[in-house]
N, C-alpha and C positions, 0 to 999 in steps of 0.2 A: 442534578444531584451527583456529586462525584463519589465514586467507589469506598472512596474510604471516611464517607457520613460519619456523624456521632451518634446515626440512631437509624434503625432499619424498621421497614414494615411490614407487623406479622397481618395475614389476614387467615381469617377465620371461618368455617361452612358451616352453619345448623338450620335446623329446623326446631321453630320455638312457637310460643300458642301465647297468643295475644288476650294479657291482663285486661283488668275489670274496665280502664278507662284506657281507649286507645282509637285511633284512627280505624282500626279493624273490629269487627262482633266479635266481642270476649269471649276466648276461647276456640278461636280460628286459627290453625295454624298455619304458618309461612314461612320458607326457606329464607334467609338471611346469611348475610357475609357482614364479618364484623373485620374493622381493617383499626389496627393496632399501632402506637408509635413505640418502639422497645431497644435498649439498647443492642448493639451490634454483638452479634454470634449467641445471643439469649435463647434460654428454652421458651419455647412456647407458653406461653401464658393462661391459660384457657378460662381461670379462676377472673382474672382483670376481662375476658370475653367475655365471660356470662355476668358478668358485673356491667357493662357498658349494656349488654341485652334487656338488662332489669331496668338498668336507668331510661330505656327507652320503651318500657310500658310491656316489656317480652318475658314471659316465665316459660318454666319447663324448660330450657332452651337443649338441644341436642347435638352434641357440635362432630361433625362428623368426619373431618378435615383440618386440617392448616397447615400454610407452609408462610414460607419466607418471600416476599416478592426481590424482584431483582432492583439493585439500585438504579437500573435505567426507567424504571416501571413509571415515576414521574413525568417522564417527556412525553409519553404515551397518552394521547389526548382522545381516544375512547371514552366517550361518557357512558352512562356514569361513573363511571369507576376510577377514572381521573380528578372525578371532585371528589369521589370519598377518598383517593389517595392524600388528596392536598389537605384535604380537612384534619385527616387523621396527622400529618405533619406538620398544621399547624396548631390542632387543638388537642394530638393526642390520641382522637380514637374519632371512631367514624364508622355509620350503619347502612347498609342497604336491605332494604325489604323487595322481599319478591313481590309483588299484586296477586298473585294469583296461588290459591291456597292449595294445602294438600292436604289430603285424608292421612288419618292418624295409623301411624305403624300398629301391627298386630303385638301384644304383648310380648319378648320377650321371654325364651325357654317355654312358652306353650305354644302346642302345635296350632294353626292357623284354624284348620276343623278339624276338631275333636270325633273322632271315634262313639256312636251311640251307645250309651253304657260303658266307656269308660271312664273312669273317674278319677 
């Protein structure tokens, strides 16, 4: 892919919890990269992210990262990430799931353990 593409690829980092029908127990959640096809110098898209996350059975999604890969990132034949590169170039957009789950963050703005008798 030479330097000056008509289209770069965003990739994307969350952690998201697997809908009611999926390859994983509903409600599991797993780290994920979602890798994006977008025109060249674009902001990050995150909305067209968590939309490709939905279409692949993933809610909640939490995206906690993205950057721009490099136009050489192609050549780079590391799997898997080299087929979701290619995918997403030729279909657009492209998902990798982690296997292995992670426990769910503590709420937000409350403290982790609460103080007995505070309220």
């Amino acid at each position: 892919m030479s330097h000056d593409a008509p289209y770069e690829i965003h990739m994307y980092a969350a952690v998201a919890r697997m809908g009611a029908d999926g390859r994983y127990p509903a409600g599991e959640q797993h780290p994920l990269l979602v890798f994006l096809k977008q025109a060249p110098d674009s902001e990050h898209d995150f909305d067209a992210a968590a939309d490709v996350a939905l279409r692949n059975g993933w809610v909640d999604a939490d995206f906690t990262k993205a950057g721009t890969l490099p136009a050489d990132a192609g050549e780079n034949h590391v799997e898997p990430f080299h087929g979701c590169y290619m995918a997403a170039v030729r279909d657009g957009d492209a998902i990798l799931v982690y296997d292995t789950p992670v426990k769910e963050a503590p709420p937000k703005n409350k403290p982790a353990n609460p103080e007995p008798g505070v309220h």
